[in-house]
Structure formats: C-alpha cells, structure tokens
N, C-alpha and C positions, 0 to 999 in steps of 0.2 A: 689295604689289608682287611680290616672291618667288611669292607665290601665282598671280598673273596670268602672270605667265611660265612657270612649269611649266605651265598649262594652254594656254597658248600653246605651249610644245614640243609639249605630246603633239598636239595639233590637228594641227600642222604636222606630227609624224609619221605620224598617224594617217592626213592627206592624201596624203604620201608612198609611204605603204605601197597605200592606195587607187590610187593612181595605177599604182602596177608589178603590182598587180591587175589594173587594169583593162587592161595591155598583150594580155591574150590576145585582147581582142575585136580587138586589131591585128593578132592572127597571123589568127586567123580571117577577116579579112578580105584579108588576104595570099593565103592558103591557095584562096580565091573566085578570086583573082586569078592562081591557079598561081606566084606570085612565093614558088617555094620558097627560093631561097636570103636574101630577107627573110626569110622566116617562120624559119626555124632561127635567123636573125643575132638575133632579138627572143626568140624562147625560151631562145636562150642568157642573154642578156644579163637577162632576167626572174630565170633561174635560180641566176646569180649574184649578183644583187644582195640582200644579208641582207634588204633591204626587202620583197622580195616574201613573203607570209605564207600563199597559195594555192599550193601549187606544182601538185596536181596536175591544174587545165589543161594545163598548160605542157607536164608529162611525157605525160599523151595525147594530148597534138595535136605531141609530140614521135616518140612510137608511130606517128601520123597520118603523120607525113614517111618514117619508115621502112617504111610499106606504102605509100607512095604511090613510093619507090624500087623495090621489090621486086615491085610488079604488073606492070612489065613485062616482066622478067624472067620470071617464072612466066606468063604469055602465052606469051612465046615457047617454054619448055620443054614448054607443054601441045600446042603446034603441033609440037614436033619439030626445033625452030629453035637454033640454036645463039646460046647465051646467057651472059652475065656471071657464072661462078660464085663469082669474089672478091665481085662487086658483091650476091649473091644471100647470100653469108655475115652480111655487112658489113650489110644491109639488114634481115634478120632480127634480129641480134642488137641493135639497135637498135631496132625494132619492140617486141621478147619484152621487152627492161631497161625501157625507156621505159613498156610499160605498165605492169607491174608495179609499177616506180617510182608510179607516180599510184597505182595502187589501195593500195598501203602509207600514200601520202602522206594522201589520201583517209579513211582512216582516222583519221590524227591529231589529237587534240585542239587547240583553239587558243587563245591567249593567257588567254583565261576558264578553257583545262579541259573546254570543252564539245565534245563531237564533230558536228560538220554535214556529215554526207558526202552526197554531190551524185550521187546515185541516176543521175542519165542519165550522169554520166561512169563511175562504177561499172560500172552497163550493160555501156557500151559493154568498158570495160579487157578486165571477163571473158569477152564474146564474143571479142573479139580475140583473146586467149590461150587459150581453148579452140580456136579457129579453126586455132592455130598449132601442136598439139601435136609434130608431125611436121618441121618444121621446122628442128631444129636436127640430127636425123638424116639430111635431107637434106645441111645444110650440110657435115656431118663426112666423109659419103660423097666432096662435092666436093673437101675437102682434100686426105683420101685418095690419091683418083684423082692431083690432082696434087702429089705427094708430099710435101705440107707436115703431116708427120707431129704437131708440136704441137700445130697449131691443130685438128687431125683429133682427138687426144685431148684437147682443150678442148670440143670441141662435140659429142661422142660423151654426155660426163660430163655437159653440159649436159642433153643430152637426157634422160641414165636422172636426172636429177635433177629435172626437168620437172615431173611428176607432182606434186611438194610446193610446185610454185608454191603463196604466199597466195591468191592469188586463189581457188584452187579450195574446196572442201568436201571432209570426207574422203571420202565415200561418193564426190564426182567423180571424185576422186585413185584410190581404187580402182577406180572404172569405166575408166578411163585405164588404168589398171597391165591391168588386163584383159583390155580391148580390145587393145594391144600389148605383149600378154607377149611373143609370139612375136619380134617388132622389138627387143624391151627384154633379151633372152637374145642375141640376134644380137650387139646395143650389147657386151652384155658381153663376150662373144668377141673382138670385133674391137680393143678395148680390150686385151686381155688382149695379143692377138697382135699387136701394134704395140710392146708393149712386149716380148714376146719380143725379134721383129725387132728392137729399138733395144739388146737383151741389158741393159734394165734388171730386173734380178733381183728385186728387192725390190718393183715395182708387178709385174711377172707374178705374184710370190705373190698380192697382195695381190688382182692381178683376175681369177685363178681361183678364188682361196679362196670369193670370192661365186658361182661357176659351179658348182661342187660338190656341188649339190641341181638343176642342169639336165640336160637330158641330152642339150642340141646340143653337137656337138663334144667328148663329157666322153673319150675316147682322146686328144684333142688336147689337153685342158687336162692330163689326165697327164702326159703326155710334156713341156707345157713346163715344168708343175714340176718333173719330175724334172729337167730340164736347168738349171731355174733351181738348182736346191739342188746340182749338182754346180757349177754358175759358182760358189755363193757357198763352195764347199769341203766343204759339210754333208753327208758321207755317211751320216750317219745315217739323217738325213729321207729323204733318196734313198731307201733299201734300204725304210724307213716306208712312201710313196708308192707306188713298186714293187708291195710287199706290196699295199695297199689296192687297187690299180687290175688285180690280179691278180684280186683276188675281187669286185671290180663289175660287172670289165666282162666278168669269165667266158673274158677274154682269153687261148689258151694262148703267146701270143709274150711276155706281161708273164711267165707263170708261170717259162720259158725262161731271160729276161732274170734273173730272182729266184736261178734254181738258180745260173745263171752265177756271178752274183756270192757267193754262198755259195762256189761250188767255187774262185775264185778268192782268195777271202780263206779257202779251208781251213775253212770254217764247218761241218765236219758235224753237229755235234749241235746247234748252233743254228738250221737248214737244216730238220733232222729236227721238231725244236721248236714250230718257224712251222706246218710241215706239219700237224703234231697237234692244233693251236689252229685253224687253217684248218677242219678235219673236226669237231671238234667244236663251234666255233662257229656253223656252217654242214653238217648233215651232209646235208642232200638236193642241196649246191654240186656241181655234175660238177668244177669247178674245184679245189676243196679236195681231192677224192680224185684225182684228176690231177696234183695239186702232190706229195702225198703219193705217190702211185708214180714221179716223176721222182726224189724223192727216193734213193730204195730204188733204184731202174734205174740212176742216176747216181754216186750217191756211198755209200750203205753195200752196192748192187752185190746185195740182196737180193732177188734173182727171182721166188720166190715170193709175195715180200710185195708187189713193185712190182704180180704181175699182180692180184693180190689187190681192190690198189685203183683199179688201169685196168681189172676189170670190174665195179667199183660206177660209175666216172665212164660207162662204156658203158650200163651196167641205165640212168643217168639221162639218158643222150642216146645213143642206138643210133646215130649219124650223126655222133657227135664224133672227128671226122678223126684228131688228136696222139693220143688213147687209143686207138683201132684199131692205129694205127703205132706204139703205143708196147709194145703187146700185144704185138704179132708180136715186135717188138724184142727184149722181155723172155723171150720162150721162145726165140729164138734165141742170145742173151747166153750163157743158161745152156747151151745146149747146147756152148759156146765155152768156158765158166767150166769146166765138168766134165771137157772135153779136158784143158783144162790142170793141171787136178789129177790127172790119169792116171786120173781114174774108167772111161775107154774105151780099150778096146785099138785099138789103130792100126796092127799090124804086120798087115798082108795076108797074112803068110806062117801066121799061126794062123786057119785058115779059120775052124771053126766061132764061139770067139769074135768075132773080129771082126765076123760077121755077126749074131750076138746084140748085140753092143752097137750095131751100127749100124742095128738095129730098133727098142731104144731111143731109138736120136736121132732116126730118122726122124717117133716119135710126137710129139717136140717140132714138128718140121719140120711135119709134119700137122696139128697142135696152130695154128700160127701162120697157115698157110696163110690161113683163110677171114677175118680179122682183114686180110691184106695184101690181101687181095682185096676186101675192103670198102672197106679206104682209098683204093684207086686207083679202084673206083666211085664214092667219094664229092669226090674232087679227081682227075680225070682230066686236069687240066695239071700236077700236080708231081711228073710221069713221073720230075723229078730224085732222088725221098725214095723211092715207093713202089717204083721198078724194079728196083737190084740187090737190096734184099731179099729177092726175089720171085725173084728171079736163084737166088739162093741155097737157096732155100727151094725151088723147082723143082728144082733140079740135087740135091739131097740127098734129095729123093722119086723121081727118077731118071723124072723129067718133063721129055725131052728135047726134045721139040717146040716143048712152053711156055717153058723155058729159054730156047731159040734165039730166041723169039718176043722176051723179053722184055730181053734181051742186046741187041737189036739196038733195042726203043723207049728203051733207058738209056743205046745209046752216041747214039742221034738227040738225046735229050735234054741230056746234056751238052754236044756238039757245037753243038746252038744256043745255047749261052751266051755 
C-alpha cells in the first residue's frame, strides 16, 4: 500500500510539474494575441511557482516582453521623435536579464543530472544579446542627461561588463571588447567623472586606476586623482601622481605644479632628488631636463646649471615654449644674482668700469635675447609671460624702438585681463 502511494505522489507531481511546463504554450499564445499584460501575469506566476522545472521558456519569452516594450521606442528615436527614455532603460534591462537568465537556465542539468538544452531557444537568447550590446550605453547616457546620476553609474558598469555575458564565447567577448574599445574607454571615463562630480573619492581612484593604460582623457584622469588624494588627506600620493603625470604627459604646468609644492613644503634636496631620477630614468624626456632646470632656476637658484638642462630639454624639442622662457629667464636671473653680490659696478660716476661691466651684462642680455624671441613666436597669445622680458632684455641692449614696441604689447596685454 505504502508503495502505491508514493507512486501515486510522484505521478501526481510529476503531472503537476508538466502542467506549469506546459504554461508557456499559454504565454505563447497570449503573446499571438498581443495580450501582454496576460502574458507577463502567467510568466510570472510559472516563475514562481517551485513546480515549474523549465524555466528557461519563461525567461526568453520574458526577454520577448521586454523587446516588444522597447521597439517602439527605438522607432521613434530612429525617426528623431521624441521618446520614453525611463521606459527605454526599464525595457532593456529587462530584455538583457531575462535573456541571459534562460541561456544560464538552459544550461542546467535536470532532476536526472542530464543537460537538454533547447537549441532554438539558445538561438534565439544569443542573437538577442548580441543584438543588444550597445544598449545599456545607451540607457546610461539617458540617466545622465537627466541627472539620475546612480542609475547612469549602474548602467555605464553594466555595459563595460557586457562583454563577459555567458552567453558569449571568448573569442565573441574579445571581438566585442574590440569592436567598442573606443565606447568601452569613453564608459570608463564618464564613470570616473560622475564619481568625481559626486566627490566620491575612493571610486574616482578606483575608476581611473583602470584608465591609466588609456589615453582619452588621461590629463583628466590626473587631475581627478590628484584631487581625489588631496579629499582623502593623502599628500603623499598627491606629490606620487603629480610626479607621474609630469613625465607622461610631458606636461610643463604638471612640472610647475611639482616645483611648487616642493618650494612650499621647503623640499630642496628632495625636489633636486625627483629631478635626478626624472633624467636618468628617462634621459631623451624634454620633461625630465625641464624639471631638472626649474629646479636649479627656482630653488638651489644655480644658473648655469638650470641653463645647462633647458638646453638639453630645447636640443629634444626646439619649440618647447617653458624651456625657451625658461632660458632667457635663467641668463637674466643671473645677470640680477651678480648685481647683487656686487660683482658689477653700478656707480655711473666710474665711466670706464661701469661700462666694462655693463658689456658683460649685455652679453647675458644678448645671450637670452633669441630664446625670448622664439617663445613669443612660438605662443604669440601669452604676450602676458613673454613681453616684459623682452622689455627688459631690449632696454639693457639699449634697443629703444623694440622696447617701446614691446612695453606698449605687455601693457595691452595685461590691460585685457
């Protein structure tokens, strides 16, 4: 008796389970009938119930309901028509889970152990989701736009994750990465900068750290680390980053920023230090010997040495603006530094000296001359840097003309500021 009744249970379960099985041929014929809001109500209720032992019907023709949301929308967007973009998010992501879902489900063994996967819904899941790569980039853009900035970094992360869908193969997944490196570098940026914007410090490290072998945007991904490591207190890293982004991007406003902070925290020998490892880690860097004469011009003030290395930065780029202006700088410096040690007479009342040393200075003045004249040919808007130099440098070659000339482009330039 015992016996007859446990076979009597499983029968009856076994019908059971057949039964909630066999509900998809109801959505399917719902689905004929455009009676969508049946068809969801019966895949749900399939999906919940432990009886049902196929799911992945259920999940692709749950996929089915979310492209059949989202075609109209993508109609209208392809017209130019103004269109649902909550409904366009909502209906993708729905679409993308749902298939996926059935091609995992698809795959699972069943009460025996044995795998039967159902070739035409396979098919179908992974055209779908190849179909859809692009799609969740869309959605993220639409956030975006209207500032619902989480769901913009929900669906951004979605997208560069896309690629490792199951469904694909790897060799797909790499044609994918491929085909939209260029969209897939964009993703990470805009990621990156969302979380600047929200001054979440810890995911800006975290999503430029992976930008750091790109090269969109990589002055921007500096700058926001460096801001994120000064939010979280870290001036180490800071000063780290600085450095790094000085000798990448060949940047001289990063090199600037570098000395700064050195002269501000009195760093000279560690300043000098950086500068040393800069040139010999890198010695064909215009960068590295540019760092290394800011040094010397700036903080140990050693003129020969500064010009030393702003005319290796110039031998490696003849058109690097800051080592031109840095040139001229440095031979005038010293012609400044020498007054003030009394190496020159200055009393007008001792003719002949004073005119011997002021042919010495002139040769500095001379010296610098074609250096200022290169820089302002080479940036002819920042009349603000290159013109009293030149002021100077004119009037002490006793170049009256050019002086007056260049007096009067340094006070226009100031003037418009």
């Amino acid at each position: 008796m015992k016996k007859s009744l446990l076979t009597l249970a499983l029968l009856s379960f076994a019908s059971a389970g057949f039964a909630q099985n066999s509900a998809i041929y109801k959505v399917k014929d719902q689905l004929t009938k455009n009676d969508i809001a049946g068809a969801k109500a019966t895949i749900e209720a399939a999906l919940a119930n432990p009886k049902t032992t196929k799911k992945a019907p259920f999940y692709n023709k749950a996929g089915e309901l979310g492209l059949r949301a989202l075609q109209p929308e993508l109609i209208k967007a392809s017209q130019g028509m103004p269109f649902d973009t909550t409904l366009f998010c909502t209906a993708t992501d729905d679409a993308i889970v749902n298939y996926t879902k059935s091609f995992q489900e698809n795959l699972l063994p069943d009460e025996k152990g044995k795998v039967k996967v159902d070739n035409n819904i396979q098919t179908d899941n992974h055209r779908r989701l190849l179909e859809m790569v692009s799609y969740y980039n869309y959605a993220a853009m639409f956030q975006y736009q209207n500032s619902n900035m989480s769901k913009a970094i929900e669906y951004f992360q979605k997208y560069l994750d896309y690629p490792s869908n199951p469904a694909f193969s790897k060799a797909e997944s790499d044609s994918i990465l491929a085909a939209n490196k260029k969209d897939y570098t964009q993703t990470r940026f805009n990621l990156a900068l969302i979380s600047y914007q929200n001054k979440d410090w810890d995911a800006t490290l975290a999503a430029t750290e992976k930008m750091l072998n790109d090269t969109l945007g990589l002055r921007d991904v500096y700058l926001m680390r460096m801001q994120a490591y000064l939010g979280k207190n870290d001036s180490t890293s800071y000063l780290n980053t600085l450095r790094d982004g000085a000798m990448r991007l060949q940047d001289p406003n990063f090199a600037q920023d570098l000395l700064r902070e050195y002269m501000m925290r009195n760093q000279t020998a560690e300043a000098k230090a950086v500068a040393e490892e800069m040139v010999k880690n890198d010695p064909q860097s215009r960068m590295a010997w540019y760092m290394r004469g800011c040094v010397d011009l700036e903080l140990t003030k050693d003129y020969p040495a500064a010009r030393q290395s702003f005319k290796k930065a110039i031998e490696l780029d003849p058109n690097f603006f800051e080592a031109n202006m840095n040139m001229g700088a440095a031979l005038v410096n010293e012609v400044v530094a020498r007054r003030q040690k009394g190496e020159y007479c200055l009393d007008r009342t001792k003719v002949a000296k004073f005119n011997a040393d002021f042919e010495k200075q002139k040769k500095f003045y001379a010296e610098a001359r074609p250096y200022l004249e290169k820089a302002k040919e080479l940036a002819p808007d920042k009349a603000k840097t290159w013109a009293y130099p030149l002021v100077v440098v004119y009037e002490n070659l006793q170049l009256k003309a050019e002086a007056t000339k260049m007096e009067k482009i340094y006070k226009e330039a100031i003037g418009a500021q």
